[in-house]
PDB file of N, CA, C and O in Angstrom:
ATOM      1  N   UNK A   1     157.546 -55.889 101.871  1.00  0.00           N
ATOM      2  CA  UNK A   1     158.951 -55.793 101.606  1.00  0.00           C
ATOM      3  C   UNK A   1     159.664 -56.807 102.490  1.00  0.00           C
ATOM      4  O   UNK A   1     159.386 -56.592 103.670  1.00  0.00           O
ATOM      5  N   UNK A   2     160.474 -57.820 102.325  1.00  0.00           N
ATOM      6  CA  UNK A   2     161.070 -58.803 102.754  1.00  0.00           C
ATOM      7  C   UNK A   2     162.221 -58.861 102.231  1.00  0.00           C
ATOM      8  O   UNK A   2     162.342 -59.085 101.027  1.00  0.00           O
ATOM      9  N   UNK A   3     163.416 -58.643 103.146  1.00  0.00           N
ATOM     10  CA  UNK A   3     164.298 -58.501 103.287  1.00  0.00           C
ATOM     11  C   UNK A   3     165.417 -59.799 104.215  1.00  0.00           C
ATOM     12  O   UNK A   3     165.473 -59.887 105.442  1.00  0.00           O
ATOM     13  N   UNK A   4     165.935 -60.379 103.559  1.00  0.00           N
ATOM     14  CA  UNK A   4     166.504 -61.532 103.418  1.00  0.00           C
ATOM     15  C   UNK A   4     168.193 -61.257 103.591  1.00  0.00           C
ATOM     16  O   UNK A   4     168.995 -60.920 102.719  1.00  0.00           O
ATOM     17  N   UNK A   5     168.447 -61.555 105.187  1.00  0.00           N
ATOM     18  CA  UNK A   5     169.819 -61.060 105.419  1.00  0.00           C
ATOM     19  C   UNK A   5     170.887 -62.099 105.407  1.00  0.00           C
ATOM     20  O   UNK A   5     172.083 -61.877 105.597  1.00  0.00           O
ATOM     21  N   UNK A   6     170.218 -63.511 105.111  1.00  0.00           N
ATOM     22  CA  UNK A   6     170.958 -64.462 105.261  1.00  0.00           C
ATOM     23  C   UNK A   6     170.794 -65.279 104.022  1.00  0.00           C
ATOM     24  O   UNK A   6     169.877 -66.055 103.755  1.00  0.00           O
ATOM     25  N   UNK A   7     171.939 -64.941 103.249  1.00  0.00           N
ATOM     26  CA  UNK A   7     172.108 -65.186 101.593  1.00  0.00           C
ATOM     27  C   UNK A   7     172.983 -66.029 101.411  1.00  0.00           C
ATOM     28  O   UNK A   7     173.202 -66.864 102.289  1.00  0.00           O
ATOM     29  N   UNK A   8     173.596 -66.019 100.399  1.00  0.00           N
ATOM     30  CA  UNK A   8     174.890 -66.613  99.397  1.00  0.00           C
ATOM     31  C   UNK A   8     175.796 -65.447  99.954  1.00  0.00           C
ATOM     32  O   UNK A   8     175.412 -64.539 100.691  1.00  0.00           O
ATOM     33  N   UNK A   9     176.835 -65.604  99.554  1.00  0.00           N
ATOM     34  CA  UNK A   9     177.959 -64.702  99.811  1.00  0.00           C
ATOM     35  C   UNK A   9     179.133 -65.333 100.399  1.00  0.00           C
ATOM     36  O   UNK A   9     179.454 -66.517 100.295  1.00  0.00           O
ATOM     37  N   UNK A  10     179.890 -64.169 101.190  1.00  0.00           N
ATOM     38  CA  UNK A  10     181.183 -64.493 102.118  1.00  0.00           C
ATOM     39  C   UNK A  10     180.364 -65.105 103.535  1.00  0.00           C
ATOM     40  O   UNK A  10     179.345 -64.715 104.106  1.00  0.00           O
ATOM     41  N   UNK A  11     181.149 -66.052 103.763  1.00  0.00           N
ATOM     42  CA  UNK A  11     180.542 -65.967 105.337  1.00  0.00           C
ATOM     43  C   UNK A  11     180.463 -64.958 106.587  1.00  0.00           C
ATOM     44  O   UNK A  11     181.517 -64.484 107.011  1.00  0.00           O
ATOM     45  N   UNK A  12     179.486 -64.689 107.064  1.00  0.00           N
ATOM     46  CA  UNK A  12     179.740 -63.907 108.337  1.00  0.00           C
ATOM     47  C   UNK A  12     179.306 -62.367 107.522  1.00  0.00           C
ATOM     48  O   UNK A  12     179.568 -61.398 108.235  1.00  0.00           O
ATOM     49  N   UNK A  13     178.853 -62.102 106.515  1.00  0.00           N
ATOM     50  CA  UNK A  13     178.412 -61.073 105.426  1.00  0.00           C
ATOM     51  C   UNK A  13     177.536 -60.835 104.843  1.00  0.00           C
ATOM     52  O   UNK A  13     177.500 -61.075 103.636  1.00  0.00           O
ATOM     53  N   UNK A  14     176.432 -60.229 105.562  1.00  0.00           N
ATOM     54  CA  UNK A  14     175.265 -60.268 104.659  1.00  0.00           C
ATOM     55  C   UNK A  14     175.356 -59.923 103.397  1.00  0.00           C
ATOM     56  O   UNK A  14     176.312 -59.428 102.800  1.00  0.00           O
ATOM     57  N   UNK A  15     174.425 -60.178 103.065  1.00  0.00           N
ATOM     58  CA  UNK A  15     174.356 -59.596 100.896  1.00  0.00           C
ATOM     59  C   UNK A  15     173.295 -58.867 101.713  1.00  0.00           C
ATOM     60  O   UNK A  15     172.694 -58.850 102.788  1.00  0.00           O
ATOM     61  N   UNK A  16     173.486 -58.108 100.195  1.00  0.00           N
ATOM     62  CA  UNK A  16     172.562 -56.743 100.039  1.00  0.00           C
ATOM     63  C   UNK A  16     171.394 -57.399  99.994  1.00  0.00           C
ATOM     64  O   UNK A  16     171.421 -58.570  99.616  1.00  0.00           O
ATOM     65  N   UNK A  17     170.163 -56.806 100.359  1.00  0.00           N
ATOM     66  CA  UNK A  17     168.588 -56.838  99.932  1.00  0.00           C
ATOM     67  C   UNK A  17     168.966 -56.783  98.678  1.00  0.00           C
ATOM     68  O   UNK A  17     170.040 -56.276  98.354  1.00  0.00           O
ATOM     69  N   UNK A  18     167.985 -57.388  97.683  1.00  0.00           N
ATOM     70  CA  UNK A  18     167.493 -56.873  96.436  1.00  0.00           C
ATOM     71  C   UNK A  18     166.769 -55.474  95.933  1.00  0.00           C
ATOM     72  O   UNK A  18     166.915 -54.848  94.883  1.00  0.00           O
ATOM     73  N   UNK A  19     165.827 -55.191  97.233  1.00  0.00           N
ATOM     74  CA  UNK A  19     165.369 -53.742  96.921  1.00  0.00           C
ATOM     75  C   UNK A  19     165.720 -52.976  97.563  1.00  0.00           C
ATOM     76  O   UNK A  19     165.032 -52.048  97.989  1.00  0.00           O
ATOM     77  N   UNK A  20     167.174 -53.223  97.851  1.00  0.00           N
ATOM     78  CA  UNK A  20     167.943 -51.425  98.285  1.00  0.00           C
ATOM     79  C   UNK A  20     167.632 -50.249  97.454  1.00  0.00           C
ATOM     80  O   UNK A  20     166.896 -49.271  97.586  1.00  0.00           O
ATOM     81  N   UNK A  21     168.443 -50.678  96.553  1.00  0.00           N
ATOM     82  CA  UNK A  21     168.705 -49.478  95.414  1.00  0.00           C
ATOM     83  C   UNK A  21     167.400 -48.934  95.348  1.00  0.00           C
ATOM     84  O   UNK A  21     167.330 -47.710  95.456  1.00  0.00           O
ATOM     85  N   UNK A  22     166.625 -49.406  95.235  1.00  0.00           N
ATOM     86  CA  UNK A  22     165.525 -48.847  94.544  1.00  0.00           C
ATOM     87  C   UNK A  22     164.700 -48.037  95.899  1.00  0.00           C
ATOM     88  O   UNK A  22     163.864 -47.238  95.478  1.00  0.00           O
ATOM     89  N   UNK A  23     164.787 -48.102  97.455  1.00  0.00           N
ATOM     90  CA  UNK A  23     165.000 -47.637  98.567  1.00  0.00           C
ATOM     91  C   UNK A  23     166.044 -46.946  99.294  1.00  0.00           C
ATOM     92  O   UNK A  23     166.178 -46.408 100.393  1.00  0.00           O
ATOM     93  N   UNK A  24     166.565 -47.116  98.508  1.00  0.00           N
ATOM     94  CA  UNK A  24     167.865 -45.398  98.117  1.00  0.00           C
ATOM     95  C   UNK A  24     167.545 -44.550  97.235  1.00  0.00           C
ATOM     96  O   UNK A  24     167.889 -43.371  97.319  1.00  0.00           O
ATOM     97  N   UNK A  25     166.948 -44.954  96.411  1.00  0.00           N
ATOM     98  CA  UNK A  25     166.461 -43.973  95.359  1.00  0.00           C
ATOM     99  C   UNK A  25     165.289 -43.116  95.989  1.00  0.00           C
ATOM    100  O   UNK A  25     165.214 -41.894  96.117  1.00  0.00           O
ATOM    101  N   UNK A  26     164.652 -43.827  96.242  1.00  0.00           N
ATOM    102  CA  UNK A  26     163.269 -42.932  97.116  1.00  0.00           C
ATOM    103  C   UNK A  26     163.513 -41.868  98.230  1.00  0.00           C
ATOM    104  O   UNK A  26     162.924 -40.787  98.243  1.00  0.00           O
ATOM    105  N   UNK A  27     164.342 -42.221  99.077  1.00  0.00           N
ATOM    106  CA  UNK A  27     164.779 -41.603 100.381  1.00  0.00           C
ATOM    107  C   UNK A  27     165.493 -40.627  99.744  1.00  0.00           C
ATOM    108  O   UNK A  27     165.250 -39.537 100.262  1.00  0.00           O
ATOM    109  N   UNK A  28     166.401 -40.543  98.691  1.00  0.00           N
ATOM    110  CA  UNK A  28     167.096 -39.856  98.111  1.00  0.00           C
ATOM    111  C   UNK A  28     166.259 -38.486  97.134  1.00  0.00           C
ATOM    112  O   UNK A  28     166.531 -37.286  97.170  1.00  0.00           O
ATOM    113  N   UNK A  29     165.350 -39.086  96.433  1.00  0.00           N
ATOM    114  CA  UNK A  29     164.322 -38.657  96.263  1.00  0.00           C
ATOM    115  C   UNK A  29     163.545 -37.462  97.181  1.00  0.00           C
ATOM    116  O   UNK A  29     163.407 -36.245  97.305  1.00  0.00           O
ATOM    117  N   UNK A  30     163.329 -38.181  97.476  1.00  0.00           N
ATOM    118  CA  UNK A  30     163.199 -37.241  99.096  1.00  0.00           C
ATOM    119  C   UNK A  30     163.136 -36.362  99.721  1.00  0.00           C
ATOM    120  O   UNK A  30     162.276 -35.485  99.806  1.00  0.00           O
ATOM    121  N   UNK A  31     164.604 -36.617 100.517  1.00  0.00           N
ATOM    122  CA  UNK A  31     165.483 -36.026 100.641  1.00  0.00           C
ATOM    123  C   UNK A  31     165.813 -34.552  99.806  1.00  0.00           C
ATOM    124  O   UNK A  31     166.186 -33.638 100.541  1.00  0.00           O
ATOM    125  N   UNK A  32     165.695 -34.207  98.161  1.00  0.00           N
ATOM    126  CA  UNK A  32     166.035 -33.861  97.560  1.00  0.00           C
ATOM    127  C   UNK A  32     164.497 -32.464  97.213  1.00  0.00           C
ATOM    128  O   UNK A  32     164.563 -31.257  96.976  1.00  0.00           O
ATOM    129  N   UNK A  33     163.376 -33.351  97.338  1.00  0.00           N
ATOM    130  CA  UNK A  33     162.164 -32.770  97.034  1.00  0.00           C
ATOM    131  C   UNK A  33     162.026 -31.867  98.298  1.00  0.00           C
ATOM    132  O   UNK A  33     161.763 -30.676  98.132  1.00  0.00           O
ATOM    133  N   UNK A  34     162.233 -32.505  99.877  1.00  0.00           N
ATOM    134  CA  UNK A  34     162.375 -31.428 100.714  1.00  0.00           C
ATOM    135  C   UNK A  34     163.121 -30.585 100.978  1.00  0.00           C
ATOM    136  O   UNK A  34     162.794 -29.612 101.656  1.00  0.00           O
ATOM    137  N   UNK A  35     164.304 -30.772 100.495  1.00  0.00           N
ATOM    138  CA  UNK A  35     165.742 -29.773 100.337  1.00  0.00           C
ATOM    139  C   UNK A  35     164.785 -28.334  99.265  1.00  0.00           C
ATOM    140  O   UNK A  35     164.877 -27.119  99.441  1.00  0.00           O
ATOM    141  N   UNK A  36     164.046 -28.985  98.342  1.00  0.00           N
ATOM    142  CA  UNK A  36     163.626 -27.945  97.415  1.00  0.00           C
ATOM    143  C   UNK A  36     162.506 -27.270  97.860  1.00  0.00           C
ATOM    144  O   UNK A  36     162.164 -26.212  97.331  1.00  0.00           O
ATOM    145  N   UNK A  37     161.837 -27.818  98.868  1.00  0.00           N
ATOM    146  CA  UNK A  37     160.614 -27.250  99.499  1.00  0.00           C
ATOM    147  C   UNK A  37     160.781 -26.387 100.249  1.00  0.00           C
ATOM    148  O   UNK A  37     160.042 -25.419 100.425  1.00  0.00           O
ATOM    149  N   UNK A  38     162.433 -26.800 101.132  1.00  0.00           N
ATOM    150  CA  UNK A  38     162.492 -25.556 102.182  1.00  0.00           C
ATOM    151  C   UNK A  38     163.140 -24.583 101.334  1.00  0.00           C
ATOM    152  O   UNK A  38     163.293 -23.501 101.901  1.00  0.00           O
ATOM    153  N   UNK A  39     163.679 -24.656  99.834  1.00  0.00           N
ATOM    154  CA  UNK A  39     164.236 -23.210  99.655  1.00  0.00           C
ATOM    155  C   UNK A  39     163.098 -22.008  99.296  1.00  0.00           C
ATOM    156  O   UNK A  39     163.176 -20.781  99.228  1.00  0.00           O
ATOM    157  N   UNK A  40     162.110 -22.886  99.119  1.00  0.00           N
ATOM    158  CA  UNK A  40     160.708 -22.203  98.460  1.00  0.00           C
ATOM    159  C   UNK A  40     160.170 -21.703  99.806  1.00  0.00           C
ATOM    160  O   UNK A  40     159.580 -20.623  99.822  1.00  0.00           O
ATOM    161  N   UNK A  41     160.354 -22.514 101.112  1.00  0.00           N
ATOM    162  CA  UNK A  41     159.579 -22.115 101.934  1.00  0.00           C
ATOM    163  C   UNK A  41     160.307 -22.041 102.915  1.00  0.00           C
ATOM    164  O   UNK A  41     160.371 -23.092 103.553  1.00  0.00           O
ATOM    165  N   UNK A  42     161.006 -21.043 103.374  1.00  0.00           N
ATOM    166  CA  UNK A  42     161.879 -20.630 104.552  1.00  0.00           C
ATOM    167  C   UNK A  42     161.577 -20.784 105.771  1.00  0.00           C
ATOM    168  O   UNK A  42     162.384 -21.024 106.669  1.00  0.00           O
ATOM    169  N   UNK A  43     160.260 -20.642 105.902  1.00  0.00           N
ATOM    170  CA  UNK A  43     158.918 -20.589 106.911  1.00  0.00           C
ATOM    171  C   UNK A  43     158.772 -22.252 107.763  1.00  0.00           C
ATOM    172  O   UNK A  43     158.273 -22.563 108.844  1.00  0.00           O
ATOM    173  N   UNK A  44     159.276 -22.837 106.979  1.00  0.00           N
ATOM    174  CA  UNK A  44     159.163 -24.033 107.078  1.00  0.00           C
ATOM    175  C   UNK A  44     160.406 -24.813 107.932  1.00  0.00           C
ATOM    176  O   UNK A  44     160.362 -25.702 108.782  1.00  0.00           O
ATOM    177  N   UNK A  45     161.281 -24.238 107.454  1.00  0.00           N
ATOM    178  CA  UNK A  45     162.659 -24.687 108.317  1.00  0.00           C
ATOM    179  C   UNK A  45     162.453 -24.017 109.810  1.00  0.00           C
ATOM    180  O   UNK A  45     162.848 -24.686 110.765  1.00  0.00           O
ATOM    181  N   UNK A  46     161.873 -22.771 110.054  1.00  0.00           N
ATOM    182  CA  UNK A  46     161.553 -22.568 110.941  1.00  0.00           C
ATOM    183  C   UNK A  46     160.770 -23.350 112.033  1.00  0.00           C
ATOM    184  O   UNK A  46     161.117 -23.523 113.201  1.00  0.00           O
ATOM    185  N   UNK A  47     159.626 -23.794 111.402  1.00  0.00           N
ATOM    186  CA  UNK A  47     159.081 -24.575 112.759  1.00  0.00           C
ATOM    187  C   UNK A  47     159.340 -25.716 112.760  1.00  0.00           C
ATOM    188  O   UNK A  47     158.854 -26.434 113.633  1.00  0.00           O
ATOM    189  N   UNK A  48     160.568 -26.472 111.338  1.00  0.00           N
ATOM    190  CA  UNK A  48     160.607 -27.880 111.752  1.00  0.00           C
ATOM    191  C   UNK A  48     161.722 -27.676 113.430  1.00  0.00           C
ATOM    192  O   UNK A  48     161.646 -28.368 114.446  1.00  0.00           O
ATOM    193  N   UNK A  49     162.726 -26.408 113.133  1.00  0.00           N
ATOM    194  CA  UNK A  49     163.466 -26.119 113.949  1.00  0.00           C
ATOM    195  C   UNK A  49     162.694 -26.129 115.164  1.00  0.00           C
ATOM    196  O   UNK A  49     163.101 -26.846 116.077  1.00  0.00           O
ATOM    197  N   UNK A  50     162.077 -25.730 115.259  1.00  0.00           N
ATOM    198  CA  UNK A  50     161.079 -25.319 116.850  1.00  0.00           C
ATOM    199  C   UNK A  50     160.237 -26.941 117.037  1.00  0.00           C
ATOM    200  O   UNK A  50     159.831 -27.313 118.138  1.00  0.00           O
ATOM    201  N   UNK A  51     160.157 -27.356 116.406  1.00  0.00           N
ATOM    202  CA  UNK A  51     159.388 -28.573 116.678  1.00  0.00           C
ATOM    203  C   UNK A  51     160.890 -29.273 117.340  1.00  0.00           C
ATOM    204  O   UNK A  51     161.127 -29.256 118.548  1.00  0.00           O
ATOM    205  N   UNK A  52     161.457 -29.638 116.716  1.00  0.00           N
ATOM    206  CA  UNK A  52     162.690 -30.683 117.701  1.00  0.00           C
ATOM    207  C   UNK A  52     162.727 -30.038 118.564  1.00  0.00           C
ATOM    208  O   UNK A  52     162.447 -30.638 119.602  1.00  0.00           O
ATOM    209  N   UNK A  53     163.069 -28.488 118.741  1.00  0.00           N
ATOM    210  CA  UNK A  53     163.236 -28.281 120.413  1.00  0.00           C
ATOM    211  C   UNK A  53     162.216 -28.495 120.972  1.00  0.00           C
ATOM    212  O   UNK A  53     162.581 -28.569 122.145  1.00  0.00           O
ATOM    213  N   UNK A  54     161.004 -28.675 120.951  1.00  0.00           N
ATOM    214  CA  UNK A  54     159.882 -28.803 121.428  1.00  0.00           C
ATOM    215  C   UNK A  54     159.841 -30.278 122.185  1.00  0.00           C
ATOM    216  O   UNK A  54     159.507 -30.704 123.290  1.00  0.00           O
ATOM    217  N   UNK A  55     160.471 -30.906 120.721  1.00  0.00           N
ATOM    218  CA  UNK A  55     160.349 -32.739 121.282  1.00  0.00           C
ATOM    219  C   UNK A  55     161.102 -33.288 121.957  1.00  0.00           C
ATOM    220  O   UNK A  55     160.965 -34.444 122.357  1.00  0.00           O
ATOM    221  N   UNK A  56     162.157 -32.444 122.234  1.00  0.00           N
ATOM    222  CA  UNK A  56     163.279 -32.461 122.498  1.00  0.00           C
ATOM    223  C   UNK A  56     163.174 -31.656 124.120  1.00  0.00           C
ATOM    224  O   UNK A  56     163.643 -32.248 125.092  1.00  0.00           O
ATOM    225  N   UNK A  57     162.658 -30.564 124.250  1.00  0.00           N
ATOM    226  CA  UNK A  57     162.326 -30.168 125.934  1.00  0.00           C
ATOM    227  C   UNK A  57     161.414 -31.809 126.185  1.00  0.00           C
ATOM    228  O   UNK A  57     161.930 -32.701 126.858  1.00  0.00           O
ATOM    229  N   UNK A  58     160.139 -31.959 125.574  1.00  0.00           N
ATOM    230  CA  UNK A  58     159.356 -32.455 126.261  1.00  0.00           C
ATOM    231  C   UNK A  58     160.169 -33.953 126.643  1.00  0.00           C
ATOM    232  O   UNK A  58     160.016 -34.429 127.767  1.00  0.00           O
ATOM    233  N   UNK A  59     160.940 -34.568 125.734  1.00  0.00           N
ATOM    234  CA  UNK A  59     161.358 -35.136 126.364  1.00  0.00           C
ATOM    235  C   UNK A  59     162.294 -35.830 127.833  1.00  0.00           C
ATOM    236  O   UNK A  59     162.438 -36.758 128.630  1.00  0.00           O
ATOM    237  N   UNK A  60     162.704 -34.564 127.383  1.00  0.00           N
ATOM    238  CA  UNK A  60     163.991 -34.351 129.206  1.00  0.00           C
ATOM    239  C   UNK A  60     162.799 -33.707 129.871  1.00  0.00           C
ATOM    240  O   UNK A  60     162.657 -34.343 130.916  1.00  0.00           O
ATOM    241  N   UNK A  61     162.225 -33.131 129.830  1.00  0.00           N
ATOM    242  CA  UNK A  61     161.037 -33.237 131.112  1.00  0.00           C
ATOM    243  C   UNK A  61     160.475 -34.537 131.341  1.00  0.00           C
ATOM    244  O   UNK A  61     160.302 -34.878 132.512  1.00  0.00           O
ATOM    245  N   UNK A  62     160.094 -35.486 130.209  1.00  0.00           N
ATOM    246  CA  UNK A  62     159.235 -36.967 131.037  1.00  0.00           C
ATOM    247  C   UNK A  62     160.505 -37.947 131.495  1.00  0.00           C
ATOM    248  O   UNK A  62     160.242 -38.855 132.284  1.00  0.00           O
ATOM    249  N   UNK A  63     162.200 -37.750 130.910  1.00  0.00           N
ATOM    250  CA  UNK A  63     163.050 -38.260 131.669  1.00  0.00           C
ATOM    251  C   UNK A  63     163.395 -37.847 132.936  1.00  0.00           C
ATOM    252  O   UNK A  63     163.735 -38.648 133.806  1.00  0.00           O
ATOM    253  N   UNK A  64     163.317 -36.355 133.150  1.00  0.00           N
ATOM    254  CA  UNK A  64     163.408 -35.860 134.996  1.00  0.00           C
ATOM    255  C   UNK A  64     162.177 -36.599 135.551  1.00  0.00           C
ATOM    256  O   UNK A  64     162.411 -37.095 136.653  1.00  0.00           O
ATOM    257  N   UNK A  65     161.144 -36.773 135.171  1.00  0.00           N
ATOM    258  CA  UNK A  65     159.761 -36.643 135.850  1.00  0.00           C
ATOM    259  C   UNK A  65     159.765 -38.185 136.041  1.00  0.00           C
ATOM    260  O   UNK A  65     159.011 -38.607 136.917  1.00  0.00           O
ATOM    261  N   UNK A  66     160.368 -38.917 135.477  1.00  0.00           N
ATOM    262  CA  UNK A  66     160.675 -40.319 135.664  1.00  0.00           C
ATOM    263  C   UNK A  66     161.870 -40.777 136.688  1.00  0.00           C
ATOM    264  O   UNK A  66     161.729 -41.528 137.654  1.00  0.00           O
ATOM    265  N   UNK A  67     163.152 -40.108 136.221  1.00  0.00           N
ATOM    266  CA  UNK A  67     164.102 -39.609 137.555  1.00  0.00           C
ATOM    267  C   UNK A  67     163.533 -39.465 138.751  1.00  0.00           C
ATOM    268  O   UNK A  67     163.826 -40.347 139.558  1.00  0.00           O
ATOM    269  N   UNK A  68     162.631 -38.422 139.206  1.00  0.00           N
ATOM    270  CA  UNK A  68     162.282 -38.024 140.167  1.00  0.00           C
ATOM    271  C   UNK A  68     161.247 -39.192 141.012  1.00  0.00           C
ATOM    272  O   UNK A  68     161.212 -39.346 142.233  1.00  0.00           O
ATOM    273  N   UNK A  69     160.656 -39.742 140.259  1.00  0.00           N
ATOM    274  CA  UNK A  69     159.730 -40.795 140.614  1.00  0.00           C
ATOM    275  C   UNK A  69     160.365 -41.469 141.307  1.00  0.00           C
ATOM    276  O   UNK A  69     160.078 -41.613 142.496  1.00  0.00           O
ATOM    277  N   UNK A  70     161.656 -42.204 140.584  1.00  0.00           N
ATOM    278  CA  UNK A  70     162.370 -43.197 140.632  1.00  0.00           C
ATOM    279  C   UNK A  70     163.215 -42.896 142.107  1.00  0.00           C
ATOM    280  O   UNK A  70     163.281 -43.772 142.970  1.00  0.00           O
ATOM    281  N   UNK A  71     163.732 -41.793 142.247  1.00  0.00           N
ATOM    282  CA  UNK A  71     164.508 -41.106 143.750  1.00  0.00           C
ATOM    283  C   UNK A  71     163.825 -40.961 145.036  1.00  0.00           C
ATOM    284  O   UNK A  71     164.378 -40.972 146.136  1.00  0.00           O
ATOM    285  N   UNK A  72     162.322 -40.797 144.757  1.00  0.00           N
ATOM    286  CA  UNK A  72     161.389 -40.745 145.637  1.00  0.00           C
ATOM    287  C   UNK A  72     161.514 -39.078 146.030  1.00  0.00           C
ATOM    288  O   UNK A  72     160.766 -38.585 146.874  1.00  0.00           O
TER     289      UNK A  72
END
């Protein structure tokens, strides 16, 4: 996929990619198929929920633990 930001156009304005749309469509796609997965599967919103907090503690723990390094 090659994506070409420096086109024809206005100056100072990129033009669109050529294969946006069709990379909006997919994400959208998507987007739409997992919206329908979690109504089927409730279970599921659950641990995506617990997973960010998860990635989300572990991270501010390796930023203190880097802090702390850093303070001596």
């Amino acid at each position: 996929m090659d994506i070409n930001l420096k086109g024809g156009g206005m100056p100072g304005i990129p033009s669109i990619p050529p294969n946006l749309p069709i990379l909006l469509f997919i994400l959208g796609v998507g987007a739409i198929g997992f919206g329908l997965l979690l109504l089927w599967n409730e279970w599921l919103l659950r641990y995506l929920v617990a997973g960010i907090f998860i990635l989300l503690g572990g991270l501010i723990l390796l930023i203190g633990a880097r802090a702390k390094r850093m303070l001596g």
